[in-house]
C-alpha positions in Angstrom: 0.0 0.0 0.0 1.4 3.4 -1.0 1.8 5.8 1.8 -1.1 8.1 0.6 -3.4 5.1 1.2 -1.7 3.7 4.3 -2.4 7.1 6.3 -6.1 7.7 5.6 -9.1 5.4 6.5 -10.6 2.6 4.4 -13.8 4.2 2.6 -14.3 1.1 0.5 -13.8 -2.8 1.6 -14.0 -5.3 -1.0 -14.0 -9.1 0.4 -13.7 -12.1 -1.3 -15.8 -11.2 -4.5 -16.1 -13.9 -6.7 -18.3 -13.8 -9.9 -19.7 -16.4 -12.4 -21.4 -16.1 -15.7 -23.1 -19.4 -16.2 -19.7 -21.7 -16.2 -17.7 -18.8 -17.3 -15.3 -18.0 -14.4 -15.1 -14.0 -14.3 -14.0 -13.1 -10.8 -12.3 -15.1 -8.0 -12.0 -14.6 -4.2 -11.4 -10.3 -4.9 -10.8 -8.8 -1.8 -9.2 -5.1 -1.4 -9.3 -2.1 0.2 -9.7 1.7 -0.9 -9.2 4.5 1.1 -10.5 7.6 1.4 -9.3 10.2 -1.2 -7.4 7.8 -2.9 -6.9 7.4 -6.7 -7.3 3.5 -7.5 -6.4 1.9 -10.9 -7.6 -1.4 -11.7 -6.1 -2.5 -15.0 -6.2 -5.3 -16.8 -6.4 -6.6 -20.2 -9.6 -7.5 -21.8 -11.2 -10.2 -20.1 -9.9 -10.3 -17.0 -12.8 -8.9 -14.8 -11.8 -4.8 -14.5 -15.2 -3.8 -15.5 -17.3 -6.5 -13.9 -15.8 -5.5 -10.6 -16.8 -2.1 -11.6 -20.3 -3.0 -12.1 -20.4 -5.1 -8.6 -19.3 -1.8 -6.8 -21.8 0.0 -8.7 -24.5 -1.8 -8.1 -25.1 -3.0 -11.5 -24.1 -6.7 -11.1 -24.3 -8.6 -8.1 -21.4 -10.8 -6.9 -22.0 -14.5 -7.0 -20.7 -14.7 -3.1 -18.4 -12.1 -0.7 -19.2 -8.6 0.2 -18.8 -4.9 -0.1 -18.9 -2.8 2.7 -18.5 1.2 2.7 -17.5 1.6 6.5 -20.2 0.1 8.5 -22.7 -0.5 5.5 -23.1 -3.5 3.8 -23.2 -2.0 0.0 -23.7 -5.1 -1.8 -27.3 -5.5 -0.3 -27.9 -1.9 -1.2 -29.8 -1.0 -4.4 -27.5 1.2 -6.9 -29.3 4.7 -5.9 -29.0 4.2 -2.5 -25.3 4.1 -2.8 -23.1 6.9 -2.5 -21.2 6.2 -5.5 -21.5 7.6 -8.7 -19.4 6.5 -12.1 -18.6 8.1 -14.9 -18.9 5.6 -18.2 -16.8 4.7 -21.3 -19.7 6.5 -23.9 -20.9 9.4 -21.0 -23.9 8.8 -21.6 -25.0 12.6 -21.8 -28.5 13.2 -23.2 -28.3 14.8 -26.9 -31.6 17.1 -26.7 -30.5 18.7 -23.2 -28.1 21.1 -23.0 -24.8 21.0 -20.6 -26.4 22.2 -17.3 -29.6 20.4 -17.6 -27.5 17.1 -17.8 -25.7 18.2 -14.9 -29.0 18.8 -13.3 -30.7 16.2 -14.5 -30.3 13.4 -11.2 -30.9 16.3 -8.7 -34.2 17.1 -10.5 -34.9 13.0 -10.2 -34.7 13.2 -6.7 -36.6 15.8 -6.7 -34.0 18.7 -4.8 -35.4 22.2 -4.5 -34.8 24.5 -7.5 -32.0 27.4 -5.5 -30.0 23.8 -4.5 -30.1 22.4 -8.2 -28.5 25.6 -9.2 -26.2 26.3 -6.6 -24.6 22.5 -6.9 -24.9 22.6 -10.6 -23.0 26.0 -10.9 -20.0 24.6 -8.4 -19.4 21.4 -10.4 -19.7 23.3 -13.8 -17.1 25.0 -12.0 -14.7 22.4 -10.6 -15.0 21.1 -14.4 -13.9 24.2 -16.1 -17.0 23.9 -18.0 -19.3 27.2 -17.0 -19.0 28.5 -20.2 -20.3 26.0 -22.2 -23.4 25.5 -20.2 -26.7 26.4 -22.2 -24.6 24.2 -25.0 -26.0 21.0 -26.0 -23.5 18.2 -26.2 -23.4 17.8 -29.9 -21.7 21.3 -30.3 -18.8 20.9 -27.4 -15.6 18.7 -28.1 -15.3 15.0 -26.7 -13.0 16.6 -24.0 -15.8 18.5 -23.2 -18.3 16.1 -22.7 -15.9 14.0 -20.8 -16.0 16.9 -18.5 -19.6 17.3 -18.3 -19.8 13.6 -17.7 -17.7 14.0 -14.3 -20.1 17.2 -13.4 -23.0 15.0 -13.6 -21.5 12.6 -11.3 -19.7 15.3 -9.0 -23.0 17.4 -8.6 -24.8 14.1 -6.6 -21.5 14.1 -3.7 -20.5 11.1 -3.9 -18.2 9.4 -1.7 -16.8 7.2 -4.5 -16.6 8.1 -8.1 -16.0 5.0 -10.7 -14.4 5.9 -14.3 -15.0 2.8 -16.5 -12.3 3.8 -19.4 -13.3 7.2 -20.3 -10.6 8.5 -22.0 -10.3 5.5 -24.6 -12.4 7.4 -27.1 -10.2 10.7 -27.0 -7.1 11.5 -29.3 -3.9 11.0 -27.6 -3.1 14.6 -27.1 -6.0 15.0 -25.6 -6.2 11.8 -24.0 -2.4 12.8 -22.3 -4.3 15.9 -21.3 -7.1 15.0 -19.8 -5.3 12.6 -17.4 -3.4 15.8 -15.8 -6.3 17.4 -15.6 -8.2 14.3 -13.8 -5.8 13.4 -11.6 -6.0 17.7 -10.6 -9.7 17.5 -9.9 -9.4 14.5 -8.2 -7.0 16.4 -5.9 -9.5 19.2 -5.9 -13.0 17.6 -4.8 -11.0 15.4 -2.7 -12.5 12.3 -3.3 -11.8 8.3 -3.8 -11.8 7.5 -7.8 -11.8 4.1 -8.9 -10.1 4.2 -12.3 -10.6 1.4 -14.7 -8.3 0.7 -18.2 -6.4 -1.4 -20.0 -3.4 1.3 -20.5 -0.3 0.9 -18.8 0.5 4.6 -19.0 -2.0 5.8 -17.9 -2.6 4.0 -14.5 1.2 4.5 -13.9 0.5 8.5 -14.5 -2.4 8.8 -12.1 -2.7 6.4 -10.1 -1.7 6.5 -5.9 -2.2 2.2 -6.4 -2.7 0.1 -9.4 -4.5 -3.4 -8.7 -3.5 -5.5 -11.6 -6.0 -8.3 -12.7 -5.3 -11.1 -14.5 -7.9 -14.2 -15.4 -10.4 -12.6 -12.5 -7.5 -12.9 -9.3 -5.4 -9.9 -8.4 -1.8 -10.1 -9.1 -0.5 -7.1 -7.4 -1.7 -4.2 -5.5 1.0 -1.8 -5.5 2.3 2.0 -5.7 3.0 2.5 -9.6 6.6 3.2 -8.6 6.5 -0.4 -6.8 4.8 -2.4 -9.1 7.6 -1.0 -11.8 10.6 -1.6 -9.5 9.4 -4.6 -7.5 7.3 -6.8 -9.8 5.7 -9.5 -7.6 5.4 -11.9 -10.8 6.8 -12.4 -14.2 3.1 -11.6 -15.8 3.5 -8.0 -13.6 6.8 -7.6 -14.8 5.9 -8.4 -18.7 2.6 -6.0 -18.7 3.7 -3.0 -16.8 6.5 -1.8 -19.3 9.6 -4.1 -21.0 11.3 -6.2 -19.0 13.9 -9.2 -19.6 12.8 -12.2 -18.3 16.4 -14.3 -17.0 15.7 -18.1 -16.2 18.0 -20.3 -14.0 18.7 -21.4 -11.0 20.0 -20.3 -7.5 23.0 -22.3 -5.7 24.9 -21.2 -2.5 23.6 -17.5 -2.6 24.9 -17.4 -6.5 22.3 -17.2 -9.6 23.0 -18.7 -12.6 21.3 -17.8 -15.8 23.4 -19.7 -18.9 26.7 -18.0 -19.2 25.7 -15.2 -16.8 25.9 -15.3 -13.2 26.0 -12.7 -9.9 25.5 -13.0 -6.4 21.6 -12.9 -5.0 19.7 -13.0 -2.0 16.9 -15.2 -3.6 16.4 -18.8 -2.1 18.2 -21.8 -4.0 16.6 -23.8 -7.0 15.1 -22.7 -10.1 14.9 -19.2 -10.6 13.0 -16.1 -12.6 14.9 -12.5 -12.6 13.1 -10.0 -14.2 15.6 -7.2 -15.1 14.4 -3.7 -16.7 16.2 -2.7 -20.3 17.1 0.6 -18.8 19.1 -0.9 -16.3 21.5 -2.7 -19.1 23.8 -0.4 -20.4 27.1 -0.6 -22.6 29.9 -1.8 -20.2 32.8 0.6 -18.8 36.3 -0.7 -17.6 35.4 1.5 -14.6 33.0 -0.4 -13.3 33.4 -2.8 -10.6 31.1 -5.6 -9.2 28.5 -5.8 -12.7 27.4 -9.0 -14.9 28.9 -8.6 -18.0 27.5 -10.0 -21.3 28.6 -9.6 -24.8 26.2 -9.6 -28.2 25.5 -8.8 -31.4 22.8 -6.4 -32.1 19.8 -7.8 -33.8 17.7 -4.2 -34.2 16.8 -0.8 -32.7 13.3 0.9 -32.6 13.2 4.6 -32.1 10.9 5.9 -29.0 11.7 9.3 -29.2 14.4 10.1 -26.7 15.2 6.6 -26.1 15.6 3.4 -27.8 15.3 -0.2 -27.7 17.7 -1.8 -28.9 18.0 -6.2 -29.3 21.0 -7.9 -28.5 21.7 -11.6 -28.8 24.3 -13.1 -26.4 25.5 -16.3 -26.0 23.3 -19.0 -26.2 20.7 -17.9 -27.9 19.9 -14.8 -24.9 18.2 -12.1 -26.4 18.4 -9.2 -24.1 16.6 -6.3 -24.8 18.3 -2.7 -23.6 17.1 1.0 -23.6 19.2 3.6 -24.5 19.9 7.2 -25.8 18.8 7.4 -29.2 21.4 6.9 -31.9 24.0 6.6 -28.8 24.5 2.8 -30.2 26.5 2.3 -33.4 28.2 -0.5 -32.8 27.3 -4.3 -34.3 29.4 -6.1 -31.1 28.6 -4.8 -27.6 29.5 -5.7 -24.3 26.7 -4.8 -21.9 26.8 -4.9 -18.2 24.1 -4.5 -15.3 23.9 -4.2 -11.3 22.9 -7.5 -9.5 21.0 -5.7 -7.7 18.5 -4.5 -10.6 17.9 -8.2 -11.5 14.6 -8.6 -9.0 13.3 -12.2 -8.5 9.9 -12.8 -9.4 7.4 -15.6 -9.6 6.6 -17.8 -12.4 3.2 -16.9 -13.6 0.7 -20.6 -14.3 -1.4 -20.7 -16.8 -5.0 -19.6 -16.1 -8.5 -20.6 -17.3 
């Protein structure tokens, strides 16, 4: 748990969900913890359960057994209005013939609020949106950023104490997508409140997240700070979705790892063995350094990222390692490449799952 989490209360407590479709497995034994004010990613490819989680929390699906408690209240036994949770969906869901405010306005007239409080609460979340400008406009004539923004007013204006986003960025550019997330992740700073963020993008739970919850196959694989779940990859499935990684194979003998022709010192337990080590941490050797694994290769190929590169190199016995580096700082066919010990982490074999 990051430490933004691990000093405020848990607002939202998640035990043991599991969820069938028929015989289709979709969730399995779920349990976690959200606290209050925190901004919560759960990502995961397609398929493996993100949005049905979602849905559970919402209200919209009900879990085939475990619970879901909001401090002392059992939410899963609530209907979906009675929750204080509003979410915010992939497609917006904004009505076409009314114009920004009266979408805004449209759950508090529902329920029926008095017209000065419909006014007052639609103006300050117009507000926090950036939005007040645009509001006798009807959807059709404001940008998708725009609506996107009109979307999170509409849930804002009801005071929720949890907000869920089910992917609403994918339909935006990626300028505009990039955007947007410094600007959510601002207003989620702002109003102060927990967000639930659901996607399929690396990048973007790494750039807003304060935890990401990685699902794979229905089961959670890591809960972690984006900066952990990078650096400390609990599983060789964590390490291979959440950026590049090289995956080293071998096995562990008297506190010395052994990978092929490669070996280094390691605090990892004997027997067979799974290193997961970062390409930014290889880099062409020096004769200065002291204490590093050396390899040399041939490189295979280089694809340009901008500032960086990656760049393939095949070592001895059939290793491909892959290294990131300045771009065009590599010339060479033959390199010797060399890495810190302590920058190959040990991780967990992932099985195969239904």
């Amino acid at each position: 748990m990051s430490a933004t989490s691990a000093q405020k209360p848990t607002l939202l407590s998640i035990r043991n969900i599991a969820k069938t479709f028929g015989r289709n497995v979709v969730l399995r034994d779920v349990s976690l913890q959200i606290a209050e004010g925190e901004f919560l990613t759960i990502l995961g490819e397609s398929g493996s359960g993100k949005t049905t989680l979602l849905r559970i929390i919402a209200g919209f699906e009900t879990a085939t057994s475990g619970e879901v408690w909001m401090g002392t209240e059992r939410l899963d036994q609530q209907p979906p209005y009675r929750r204080r949770v509003n979410t915010v969906f992939q497609n917006y869901a904004l009505f076409p013939h009314l114009t920004v405010e009266q979408n805004v306005a449209y759950g508090l007239r529902v329920a029926r609020r008095p017209d000065a409080e419909i006014e007052q609460r639609v103006t300050e979340a117009l507000e926090k949106v950036k939005m007040t400008a645009h509001a006798r406009k009807k959807p059709s004539k404001i940008s998708g950023g725009q609506q996107q923004r009109v979307a999170l007013a509409r849930a804002l204006v009801n005071r929720p104490n949890l907000l869920l986003l089910d992917e609403p960025l994918s339909a935006l550019d990626a300028n505009l997508r990039r955007q947007m997330q410094v600007e959510l992740k601002s207003l989620q700073r702002e109003v102060g409140i927990a967000f639930v963020f659901v996607t399929h993008d690396q990048e973007e739970a790494m750039v807003m997240s304060d935890r990401i919850a990685l699902l794979r196959s229905g089961e959670l694989e890591q809960v972690a700070s984006p900066r952990e779940i990078y650096s400390r990859p609990a599983t060789a499935y964590v390490a291979q979705f959440i950026g590049h990684t090289n995956l080293l194979r071998g096995e562990v003998r008297d506190g010395v790892a052994r990978c092929g022709s490669l070996s280094w010192r390691t605090s990892a337990a004997d027997g067979p063995a799974l290193f997961s080590l970062r390409p930014e941490h290889l880099r062409p050797s020096s004769v200065a350094s002291n204490g590093t694994v050396r390899v040399t290769g041939k490189v295979l190929q280089q694809a340009f990222h901008g500032a960086t590169s990656l760049v393939r190199v095949e070592c001895a016995e059939g290793l491909v390692l892959v290294m990131r580096t300045s771009s065009g700082a590599l010339a060479a066919q033959e390199v010797e490449l060399e890495f810190s010990p302590d920058d190959a982490i040990p991780v967990r074999e992932s099985p195969e799952r239904a």
